[in-house]
Biotite code that builds the C-alpha atoms (Angstrom):
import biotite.structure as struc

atoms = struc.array([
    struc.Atom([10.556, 3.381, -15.577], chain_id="A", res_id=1, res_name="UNK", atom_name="CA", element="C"),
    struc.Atom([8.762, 1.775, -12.532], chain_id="A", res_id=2, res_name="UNK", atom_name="CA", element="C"),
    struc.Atom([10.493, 0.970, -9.301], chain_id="A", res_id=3, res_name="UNK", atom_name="CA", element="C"),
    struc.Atom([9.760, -1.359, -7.122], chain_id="A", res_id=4, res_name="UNK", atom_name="CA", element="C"),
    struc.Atom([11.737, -0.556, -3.794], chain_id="A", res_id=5, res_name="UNK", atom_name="CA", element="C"),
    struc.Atom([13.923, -3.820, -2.175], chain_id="A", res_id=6, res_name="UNK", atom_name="CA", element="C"),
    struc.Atom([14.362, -2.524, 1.601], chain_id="A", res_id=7, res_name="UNK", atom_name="CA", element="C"),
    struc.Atom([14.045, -6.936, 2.641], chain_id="A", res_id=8, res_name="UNK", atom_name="CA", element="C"),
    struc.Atom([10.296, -7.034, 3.703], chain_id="A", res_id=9, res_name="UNK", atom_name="CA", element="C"),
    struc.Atom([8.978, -9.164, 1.326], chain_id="A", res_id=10, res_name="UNK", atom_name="CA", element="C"),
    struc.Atom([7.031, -9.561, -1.705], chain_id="A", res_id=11, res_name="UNK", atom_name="CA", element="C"),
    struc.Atom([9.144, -8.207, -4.710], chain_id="A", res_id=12, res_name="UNK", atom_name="CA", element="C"),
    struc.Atom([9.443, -10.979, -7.118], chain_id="A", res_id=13, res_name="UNK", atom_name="CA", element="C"),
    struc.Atom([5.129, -11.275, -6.922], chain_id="A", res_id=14, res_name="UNK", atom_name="CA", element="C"),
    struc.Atom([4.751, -7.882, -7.295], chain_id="A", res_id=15, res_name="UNK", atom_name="CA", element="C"),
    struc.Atom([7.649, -7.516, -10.228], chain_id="A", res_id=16, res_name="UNK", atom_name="CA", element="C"),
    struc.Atom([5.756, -10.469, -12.172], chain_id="A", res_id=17, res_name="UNK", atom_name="CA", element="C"),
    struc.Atom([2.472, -8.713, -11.972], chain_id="A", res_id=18, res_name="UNK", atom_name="CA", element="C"),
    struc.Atom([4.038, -5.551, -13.464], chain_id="A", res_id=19, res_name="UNK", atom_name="CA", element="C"),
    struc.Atom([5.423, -7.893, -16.286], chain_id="A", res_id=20, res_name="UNK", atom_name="CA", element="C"),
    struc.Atom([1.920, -9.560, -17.013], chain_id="A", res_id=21, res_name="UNK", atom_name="CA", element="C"),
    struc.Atom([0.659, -6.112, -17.576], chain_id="A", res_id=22, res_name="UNK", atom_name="CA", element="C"),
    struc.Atom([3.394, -5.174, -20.278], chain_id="A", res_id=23, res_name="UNK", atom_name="CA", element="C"),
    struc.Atom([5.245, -3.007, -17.792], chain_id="A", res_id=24, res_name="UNK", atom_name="CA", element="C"),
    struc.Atom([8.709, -2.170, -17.669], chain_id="A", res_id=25, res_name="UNK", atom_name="CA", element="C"),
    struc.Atom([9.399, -2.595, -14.368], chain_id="A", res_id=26, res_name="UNK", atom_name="CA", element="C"),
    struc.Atom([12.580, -2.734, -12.200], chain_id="A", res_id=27, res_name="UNK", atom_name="CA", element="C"),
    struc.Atom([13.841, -3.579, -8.670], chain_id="A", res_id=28, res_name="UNK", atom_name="CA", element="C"),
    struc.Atom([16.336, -1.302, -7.234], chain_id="A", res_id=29, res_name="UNK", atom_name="CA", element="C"),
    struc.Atom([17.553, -0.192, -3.710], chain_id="A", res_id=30, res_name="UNK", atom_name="CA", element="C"),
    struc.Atom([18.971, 2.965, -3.443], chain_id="A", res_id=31, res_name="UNK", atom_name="CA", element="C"),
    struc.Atom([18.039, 6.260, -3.416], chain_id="A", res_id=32, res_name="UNK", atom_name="CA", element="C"),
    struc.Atom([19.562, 7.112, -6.919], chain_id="A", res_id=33, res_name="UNK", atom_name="CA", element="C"),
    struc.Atom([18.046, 4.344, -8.542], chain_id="A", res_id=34, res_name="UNK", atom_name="CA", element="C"),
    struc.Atom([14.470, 5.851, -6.373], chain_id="A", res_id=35, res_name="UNK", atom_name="CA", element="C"),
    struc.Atom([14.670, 8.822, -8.097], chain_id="A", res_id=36, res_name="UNK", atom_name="CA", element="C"),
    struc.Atom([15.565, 8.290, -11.135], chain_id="A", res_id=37, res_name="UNK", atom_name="CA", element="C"),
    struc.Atom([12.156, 6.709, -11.821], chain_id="A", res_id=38, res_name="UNK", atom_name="CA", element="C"),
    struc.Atom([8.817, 7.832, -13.617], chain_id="A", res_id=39, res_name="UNK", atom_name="CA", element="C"),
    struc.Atom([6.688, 5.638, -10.675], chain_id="A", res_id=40, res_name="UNK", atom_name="CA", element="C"),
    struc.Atom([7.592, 3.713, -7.522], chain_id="A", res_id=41, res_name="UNK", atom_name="CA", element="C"),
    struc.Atom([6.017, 0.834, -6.062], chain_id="A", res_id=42, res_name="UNK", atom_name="CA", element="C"),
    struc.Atom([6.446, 0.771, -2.667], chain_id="A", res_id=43, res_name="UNK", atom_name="CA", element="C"),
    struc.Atom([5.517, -3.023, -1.380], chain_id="A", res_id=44, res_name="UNK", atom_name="CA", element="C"),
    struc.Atom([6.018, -4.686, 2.079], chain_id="A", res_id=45, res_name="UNK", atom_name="CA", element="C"),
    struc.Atom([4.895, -8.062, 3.698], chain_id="A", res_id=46, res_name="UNK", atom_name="CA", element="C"),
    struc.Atom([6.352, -7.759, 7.926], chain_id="A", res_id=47, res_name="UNK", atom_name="CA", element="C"),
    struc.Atom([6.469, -5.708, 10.951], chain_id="A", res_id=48, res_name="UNK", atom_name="CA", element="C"),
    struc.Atom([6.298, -2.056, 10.630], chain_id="A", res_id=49, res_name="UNK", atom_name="CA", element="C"),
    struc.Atom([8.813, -0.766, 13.038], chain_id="A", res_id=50, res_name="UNK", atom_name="CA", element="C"),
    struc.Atom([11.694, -3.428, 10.685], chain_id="A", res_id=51, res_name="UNK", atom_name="CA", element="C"),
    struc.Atom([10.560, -2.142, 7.436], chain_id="A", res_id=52, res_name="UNK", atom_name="CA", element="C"),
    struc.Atom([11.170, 1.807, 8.957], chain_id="A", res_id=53, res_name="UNK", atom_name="CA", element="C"),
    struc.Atom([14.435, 0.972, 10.120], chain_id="A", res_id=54, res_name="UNK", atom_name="CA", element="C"),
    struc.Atom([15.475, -0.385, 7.064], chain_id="A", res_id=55, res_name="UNK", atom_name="CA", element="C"),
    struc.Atom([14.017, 2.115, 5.140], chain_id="A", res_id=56, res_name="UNK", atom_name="CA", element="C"),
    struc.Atom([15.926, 4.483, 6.909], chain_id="A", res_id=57, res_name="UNK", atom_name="CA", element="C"),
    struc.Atom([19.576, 2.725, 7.018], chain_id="A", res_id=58, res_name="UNK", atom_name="CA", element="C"),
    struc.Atom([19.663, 2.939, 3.485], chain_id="A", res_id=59, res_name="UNK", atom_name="CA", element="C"),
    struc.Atom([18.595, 6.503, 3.039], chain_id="A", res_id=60, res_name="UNK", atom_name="CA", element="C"),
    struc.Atom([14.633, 5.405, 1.473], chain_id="A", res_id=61, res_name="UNK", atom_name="CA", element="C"),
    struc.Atom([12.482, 7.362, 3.579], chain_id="A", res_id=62, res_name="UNK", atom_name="CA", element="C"),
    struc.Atom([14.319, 10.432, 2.381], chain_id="A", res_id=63, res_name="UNK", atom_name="CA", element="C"),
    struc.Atom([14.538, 9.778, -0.998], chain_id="A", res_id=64, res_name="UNK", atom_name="CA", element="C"),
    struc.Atom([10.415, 8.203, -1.002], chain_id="A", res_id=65, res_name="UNK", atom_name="CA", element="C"),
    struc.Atom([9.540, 11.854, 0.531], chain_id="A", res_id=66, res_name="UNK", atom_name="CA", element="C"),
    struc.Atom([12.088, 13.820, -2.302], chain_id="A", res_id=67, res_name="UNK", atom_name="CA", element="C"),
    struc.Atom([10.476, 11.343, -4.928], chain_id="A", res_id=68, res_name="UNK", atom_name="CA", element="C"),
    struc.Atom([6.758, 12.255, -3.839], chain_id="A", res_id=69, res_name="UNK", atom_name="CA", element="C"),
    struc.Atom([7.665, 16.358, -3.416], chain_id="A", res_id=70, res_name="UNK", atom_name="CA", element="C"),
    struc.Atom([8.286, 15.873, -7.449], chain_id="A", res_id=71, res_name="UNK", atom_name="CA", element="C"),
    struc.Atom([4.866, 14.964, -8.080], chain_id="A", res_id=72, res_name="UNK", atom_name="CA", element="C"),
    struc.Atom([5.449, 11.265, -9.824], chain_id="A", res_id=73, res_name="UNK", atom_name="CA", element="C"),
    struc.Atom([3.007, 8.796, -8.742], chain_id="A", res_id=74, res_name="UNK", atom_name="CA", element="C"),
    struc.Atom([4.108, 6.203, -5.870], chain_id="A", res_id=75, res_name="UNK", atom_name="CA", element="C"),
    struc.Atom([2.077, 3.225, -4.560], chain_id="A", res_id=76, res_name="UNK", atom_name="CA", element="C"),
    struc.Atom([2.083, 1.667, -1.630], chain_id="A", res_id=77, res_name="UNK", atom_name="CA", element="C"),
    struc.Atom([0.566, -1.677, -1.112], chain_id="A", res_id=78, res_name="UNK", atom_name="CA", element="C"),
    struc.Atom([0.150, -3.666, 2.104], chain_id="A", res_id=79, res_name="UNK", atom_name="CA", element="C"),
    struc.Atom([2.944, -2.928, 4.948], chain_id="A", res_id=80, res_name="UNK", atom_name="CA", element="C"),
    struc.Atom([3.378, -0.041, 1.974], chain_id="A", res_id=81, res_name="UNK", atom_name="CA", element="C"),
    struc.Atom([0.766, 1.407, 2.452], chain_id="A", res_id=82, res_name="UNK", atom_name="CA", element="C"),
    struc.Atom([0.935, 1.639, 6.436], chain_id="A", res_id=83, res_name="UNK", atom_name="CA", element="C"),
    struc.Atom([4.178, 3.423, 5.925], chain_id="A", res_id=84, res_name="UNK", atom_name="CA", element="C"),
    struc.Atom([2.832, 6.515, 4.102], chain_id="A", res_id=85, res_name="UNK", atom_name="CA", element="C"),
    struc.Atom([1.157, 7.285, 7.365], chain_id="A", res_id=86, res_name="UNK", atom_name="CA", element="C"),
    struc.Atom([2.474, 8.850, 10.787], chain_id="A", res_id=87, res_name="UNK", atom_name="CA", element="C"),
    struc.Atom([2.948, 6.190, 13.160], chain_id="A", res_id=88, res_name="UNK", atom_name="CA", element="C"),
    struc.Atom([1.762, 2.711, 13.852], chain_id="A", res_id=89, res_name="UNK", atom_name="CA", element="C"),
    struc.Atom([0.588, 0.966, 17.121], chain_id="A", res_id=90, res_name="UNK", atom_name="CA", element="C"),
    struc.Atom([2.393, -2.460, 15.787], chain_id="A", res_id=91, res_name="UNK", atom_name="CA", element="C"),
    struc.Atom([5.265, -3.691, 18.246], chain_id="A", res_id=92, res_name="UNK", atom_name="CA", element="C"),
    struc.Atom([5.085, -0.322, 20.529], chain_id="A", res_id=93, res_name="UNK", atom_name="CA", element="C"),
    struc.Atom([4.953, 3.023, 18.741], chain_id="A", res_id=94, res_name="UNK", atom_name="CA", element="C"),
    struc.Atom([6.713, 3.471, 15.298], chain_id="A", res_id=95, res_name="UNK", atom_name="CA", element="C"),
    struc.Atom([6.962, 6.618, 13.186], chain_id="A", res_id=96, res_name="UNK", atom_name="CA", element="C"),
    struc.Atom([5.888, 6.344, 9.527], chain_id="A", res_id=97, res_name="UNK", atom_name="CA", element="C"),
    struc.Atom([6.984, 8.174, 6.767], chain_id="A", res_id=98, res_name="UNK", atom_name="CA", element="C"),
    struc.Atom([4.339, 11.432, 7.346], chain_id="A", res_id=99, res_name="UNK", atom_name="CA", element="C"),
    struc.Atom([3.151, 11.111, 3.449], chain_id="A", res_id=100, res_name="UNK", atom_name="CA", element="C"),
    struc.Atom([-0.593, 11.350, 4.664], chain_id="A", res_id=101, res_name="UNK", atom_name="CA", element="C"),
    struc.Atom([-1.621, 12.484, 7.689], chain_id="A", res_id=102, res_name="UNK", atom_name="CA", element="C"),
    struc.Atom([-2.964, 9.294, 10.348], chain_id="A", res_id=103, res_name="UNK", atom_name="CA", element="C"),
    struc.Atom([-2.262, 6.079, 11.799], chain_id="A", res_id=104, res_name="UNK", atom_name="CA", element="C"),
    struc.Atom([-2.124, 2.330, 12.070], chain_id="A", res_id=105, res_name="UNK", atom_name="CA", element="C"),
    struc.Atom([-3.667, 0.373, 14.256], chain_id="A", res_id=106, res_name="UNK", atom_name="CA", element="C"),
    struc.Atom([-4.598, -3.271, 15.395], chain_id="A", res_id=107, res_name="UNK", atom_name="CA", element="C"),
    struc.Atom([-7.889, -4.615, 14.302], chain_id="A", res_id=108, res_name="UNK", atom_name="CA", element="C"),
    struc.Atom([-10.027, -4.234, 17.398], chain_id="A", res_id=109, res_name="UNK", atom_name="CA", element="C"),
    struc.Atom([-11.403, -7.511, 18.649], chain_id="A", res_id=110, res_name="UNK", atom_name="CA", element="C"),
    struc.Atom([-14.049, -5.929, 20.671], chain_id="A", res_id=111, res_name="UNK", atom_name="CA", element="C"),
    struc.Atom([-15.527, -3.840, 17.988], chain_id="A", res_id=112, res_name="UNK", atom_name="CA", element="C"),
    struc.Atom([-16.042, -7.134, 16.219], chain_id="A", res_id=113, res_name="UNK", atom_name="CA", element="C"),
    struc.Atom([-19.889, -8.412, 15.492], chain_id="A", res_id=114, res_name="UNK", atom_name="CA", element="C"),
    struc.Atom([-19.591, -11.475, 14.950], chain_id="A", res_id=115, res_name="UNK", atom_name="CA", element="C"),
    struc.Atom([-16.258, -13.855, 15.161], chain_id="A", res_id=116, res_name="UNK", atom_name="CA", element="C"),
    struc.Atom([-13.445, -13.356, 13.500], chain_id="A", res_id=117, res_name="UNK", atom_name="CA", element="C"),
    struc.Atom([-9.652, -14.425, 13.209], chain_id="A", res_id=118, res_name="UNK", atom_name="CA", element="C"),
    struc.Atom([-6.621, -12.390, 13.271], chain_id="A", res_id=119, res_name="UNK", atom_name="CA", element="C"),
    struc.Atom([-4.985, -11.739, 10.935], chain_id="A", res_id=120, res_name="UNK", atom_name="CA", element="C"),
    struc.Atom([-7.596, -11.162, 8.570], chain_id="A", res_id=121, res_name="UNK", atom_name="CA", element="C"),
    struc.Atom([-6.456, -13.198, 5.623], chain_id="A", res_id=122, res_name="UNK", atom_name="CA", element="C"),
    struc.Atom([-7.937, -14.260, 2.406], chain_id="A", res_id=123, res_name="UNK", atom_name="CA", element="C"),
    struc.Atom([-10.594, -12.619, -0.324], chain_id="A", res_id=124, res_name="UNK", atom_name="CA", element="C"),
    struc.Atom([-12.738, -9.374, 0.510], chain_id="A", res_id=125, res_name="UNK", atom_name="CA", element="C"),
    struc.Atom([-15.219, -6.937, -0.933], chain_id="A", res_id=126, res_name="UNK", atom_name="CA", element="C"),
    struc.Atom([-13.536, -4.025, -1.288], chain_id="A", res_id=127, res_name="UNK", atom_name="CA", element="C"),
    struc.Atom([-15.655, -0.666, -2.046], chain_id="A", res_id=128, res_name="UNK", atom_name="CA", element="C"),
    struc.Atom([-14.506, 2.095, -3.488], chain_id="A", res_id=129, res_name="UNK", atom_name="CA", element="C"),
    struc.Atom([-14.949, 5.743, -4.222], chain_id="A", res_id=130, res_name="UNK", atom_name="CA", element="C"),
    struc.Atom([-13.760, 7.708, -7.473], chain_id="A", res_id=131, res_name="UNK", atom_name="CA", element="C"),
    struc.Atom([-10.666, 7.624, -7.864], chain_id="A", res_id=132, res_name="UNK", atom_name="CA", element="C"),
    struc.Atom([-8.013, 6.944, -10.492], chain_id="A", res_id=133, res_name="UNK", atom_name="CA", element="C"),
    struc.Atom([-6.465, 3.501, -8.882], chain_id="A", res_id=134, res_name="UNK", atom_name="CA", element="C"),
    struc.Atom([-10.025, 2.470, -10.043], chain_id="A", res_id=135, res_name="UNK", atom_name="CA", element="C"),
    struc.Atom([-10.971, 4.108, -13.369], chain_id="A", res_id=136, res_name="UNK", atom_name="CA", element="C"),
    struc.Atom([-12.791, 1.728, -14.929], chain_id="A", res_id=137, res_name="UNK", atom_name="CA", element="C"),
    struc.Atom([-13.833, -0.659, -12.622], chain_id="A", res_id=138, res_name="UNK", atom_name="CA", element="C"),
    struc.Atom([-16.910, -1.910, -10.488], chain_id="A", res_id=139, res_name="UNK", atom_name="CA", element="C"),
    struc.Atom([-17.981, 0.246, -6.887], chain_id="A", res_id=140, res_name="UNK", atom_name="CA", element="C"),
    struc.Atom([-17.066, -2.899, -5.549], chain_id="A", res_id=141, res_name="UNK", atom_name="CA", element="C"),
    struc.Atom([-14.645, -5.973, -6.374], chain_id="A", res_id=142, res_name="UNK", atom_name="CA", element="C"),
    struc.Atom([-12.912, -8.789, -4.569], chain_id="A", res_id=143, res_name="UNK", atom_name="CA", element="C"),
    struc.Atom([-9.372, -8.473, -3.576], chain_id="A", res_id=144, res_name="UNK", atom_name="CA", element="C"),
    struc.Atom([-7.127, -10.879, -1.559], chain_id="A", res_id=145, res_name="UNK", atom_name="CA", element="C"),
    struc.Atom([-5.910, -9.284, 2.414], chain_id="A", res_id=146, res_name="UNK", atom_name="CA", element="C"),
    struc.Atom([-3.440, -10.613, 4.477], chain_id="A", res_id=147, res_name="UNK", atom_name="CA", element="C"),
    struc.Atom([-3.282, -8.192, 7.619], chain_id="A", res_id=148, res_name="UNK", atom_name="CA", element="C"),
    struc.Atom([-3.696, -7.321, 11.362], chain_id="A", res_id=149, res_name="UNK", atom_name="CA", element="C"),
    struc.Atom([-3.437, -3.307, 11.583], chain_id="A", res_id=150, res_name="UNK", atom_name="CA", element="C"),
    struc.Atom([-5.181, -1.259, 9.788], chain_id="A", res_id=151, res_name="UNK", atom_name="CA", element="C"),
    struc.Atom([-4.895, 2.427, 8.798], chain_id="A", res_id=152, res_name="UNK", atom_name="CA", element="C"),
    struc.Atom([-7.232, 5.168, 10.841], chain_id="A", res_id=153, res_name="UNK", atom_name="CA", element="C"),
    struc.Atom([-7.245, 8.423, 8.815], chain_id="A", res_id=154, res_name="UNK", atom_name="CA", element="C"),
    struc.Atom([-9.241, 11.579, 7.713], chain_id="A", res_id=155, res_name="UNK", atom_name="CA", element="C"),
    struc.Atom([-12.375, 10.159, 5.277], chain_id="A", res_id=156, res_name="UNK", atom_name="CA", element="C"),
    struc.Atom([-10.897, 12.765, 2.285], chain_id="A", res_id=157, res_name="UNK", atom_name="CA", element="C"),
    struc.Atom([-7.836, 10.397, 1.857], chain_id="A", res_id=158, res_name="UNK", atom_name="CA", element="C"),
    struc.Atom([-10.246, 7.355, 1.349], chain_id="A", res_id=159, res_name="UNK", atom_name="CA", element="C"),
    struc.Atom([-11.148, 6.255, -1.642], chain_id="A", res_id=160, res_name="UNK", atom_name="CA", element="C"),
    struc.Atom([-11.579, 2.744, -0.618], chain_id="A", res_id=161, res_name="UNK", atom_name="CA", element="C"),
    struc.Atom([-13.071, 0.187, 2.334], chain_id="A", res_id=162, res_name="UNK", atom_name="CA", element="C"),
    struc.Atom([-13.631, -3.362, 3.460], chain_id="A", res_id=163, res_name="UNK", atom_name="CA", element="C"),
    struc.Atom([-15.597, -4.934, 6.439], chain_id="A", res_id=164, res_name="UNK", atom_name="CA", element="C"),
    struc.Atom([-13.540, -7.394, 8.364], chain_id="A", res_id=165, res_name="UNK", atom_name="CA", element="C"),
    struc.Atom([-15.825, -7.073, 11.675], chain_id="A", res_id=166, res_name="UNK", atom_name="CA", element="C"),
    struc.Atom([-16.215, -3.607, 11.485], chain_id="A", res_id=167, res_name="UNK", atom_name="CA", element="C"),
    struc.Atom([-15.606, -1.527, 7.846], chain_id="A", res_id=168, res_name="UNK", atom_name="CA", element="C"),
    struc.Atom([-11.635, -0.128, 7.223], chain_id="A", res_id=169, res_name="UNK", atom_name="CA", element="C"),
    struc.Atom([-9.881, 1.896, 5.168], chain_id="A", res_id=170, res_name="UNK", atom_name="CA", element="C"),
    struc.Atom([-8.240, -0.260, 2.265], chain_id="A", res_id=171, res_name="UNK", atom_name="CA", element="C"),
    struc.Atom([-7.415, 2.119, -0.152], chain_id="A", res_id=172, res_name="UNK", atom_name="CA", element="C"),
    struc.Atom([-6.165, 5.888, -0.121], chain_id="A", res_id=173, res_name="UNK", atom_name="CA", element="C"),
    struc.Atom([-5.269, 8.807, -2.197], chain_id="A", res_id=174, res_name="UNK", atom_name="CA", element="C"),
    struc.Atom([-3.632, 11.885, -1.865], chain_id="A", res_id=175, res_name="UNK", atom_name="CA", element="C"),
    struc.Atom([-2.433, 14.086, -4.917], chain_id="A", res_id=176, res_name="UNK", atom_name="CA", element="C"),
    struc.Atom([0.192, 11.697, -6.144], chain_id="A", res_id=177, res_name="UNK", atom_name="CA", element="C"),
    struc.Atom([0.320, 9.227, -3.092], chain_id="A", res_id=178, res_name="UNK", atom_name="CA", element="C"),
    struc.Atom([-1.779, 6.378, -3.534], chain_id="A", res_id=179, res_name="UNK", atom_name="CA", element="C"),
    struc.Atom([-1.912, 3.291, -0.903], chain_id="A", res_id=180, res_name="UNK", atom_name="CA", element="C"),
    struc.Atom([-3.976, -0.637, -1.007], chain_id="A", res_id=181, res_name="UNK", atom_name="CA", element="C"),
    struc.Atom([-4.158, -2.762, 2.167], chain_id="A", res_id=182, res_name="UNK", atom_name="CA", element="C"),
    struc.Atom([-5.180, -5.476, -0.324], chain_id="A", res_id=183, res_name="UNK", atom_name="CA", element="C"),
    struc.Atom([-2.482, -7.110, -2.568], chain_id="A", res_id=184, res_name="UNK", atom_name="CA", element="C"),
    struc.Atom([-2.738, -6.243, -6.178], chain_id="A", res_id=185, res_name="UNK", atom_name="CA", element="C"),
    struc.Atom([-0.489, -8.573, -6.867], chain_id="A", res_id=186, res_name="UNK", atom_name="CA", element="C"),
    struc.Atom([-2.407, -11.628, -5.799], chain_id="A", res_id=187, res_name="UNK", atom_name="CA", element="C"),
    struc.Atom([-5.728, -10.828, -6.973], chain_id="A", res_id=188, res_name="UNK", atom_name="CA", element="C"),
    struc.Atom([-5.407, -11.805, -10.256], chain_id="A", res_id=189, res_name="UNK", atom_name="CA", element="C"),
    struc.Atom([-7.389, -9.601, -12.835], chain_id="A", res_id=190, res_name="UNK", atom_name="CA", element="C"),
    struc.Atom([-8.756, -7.236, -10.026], chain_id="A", res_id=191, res_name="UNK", atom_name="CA", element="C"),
    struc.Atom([-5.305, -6.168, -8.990], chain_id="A", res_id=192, res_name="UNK", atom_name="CA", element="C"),
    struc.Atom([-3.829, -6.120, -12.311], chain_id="A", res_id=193, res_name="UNK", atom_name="CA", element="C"),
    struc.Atom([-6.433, -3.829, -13.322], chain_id="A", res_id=194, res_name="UNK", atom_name="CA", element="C"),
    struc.Atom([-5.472, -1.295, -10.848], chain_id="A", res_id=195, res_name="UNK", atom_name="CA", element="C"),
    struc.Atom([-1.710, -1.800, -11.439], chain_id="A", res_id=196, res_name="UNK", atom_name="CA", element="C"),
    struc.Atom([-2.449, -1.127, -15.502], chain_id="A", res_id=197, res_name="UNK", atom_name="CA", element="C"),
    struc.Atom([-4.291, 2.216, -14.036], chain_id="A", res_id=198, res_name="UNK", atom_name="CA", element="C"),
    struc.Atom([-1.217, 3.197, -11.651], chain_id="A", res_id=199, res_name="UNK", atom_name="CA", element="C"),
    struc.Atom([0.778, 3.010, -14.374], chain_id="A", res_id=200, res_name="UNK", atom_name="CA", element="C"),
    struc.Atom([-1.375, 5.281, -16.591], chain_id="A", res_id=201, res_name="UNK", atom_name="CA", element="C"),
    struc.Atom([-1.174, 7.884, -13.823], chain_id="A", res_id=202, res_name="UNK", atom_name="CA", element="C"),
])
């Protein structure tokens, strides 16, 4: 069975119809029973990070994400999901993450920028991407569709992904059976379902 976890931050029913388009069986639950009861978790998010934390953690999710992962299943995080595997983020004050992979989140820094650009950085991107088995057969580089203003800052061995937005980013990552897309899957249409169809071969 596939999870995708409610905690209120967004983007379920998008993410749920994906799954379907791709023959999965796919289901949305909310508590930590339901969490780990599954084969794979989706772990989505559209919102502030320092909310989706504290919601995470009233309902008992952030323990039962961290049990899930210590069994080896596969769990995905995409967007505001993805920001959450990490230590802390810089969005709102200082936040602590989940501690799945070892970094941080940031703003996108206007004076790093090359030429002009808008916050948040919204719309379609090249992503590149490195080996890895979010990607199995697929292009070095596709478009997918961002909607974002921090990004992640972490160790180059957890990324198996990037995208230049005035300066190059991490958009994907990997670690043994943690895997994490700044991009939405969900909204970029055969791209993303691709890489959901390859999650769920994991």
């Amino acid at each position: 069975m596939i999870s995708i976890i409610n905690y209120n931050m967004g983007n379920l029913r998008s993410v749920s119809n994906a799954c379907q388009k791709i023959g999965a069986d796919a289901k949305i639950i909310s508590t930590p029973e339901e969490l780990l009861k599954s084969d794979r978790v989706i772990l989505p998010g559209v919102g502030a990070f320092g909310d989706a934390m504290e919601h995470l953690r009233k309902e008992g999710l952030d323990e039962a994400i961290k049990e899930f992962v210590k069994s080896g299943k596969p769990l995905l995080g995409v967007c505001l999901g993805m920001q959450l595997l990490f230590d802390h983020s810089f969005e709102f004050g200082k936040h602590q993450g989940l501690s799945l992979i070892e970094g941080e989140v940031v703003r996108f820094d206007k004076e790093r920028f090359q030429t002009a650009h808008k916050i948040p950085h919204m719309g379609w991107n090249e992503m590149r991407v490195k080996e890895s088995r979010l990607f199995e057969g697929m292009n070095h580089s596709f478009y997918l569709y961002f909607v974002h203003s921090y990004h992640v800052v972490c160790d180059e061995k957890f990324t198996v992904a990037t995208c230049n937005y005035g300066y190059e980013f991490v958009s994907g990552v990997e670690k043994e059976n943690i895997f994490g897309l700044q991009p939405h899957p969900e909204k970029s249409h055969q791209n993303g379902l691709k890489i959901l169809q390859n999650f769920i071969k994991i």
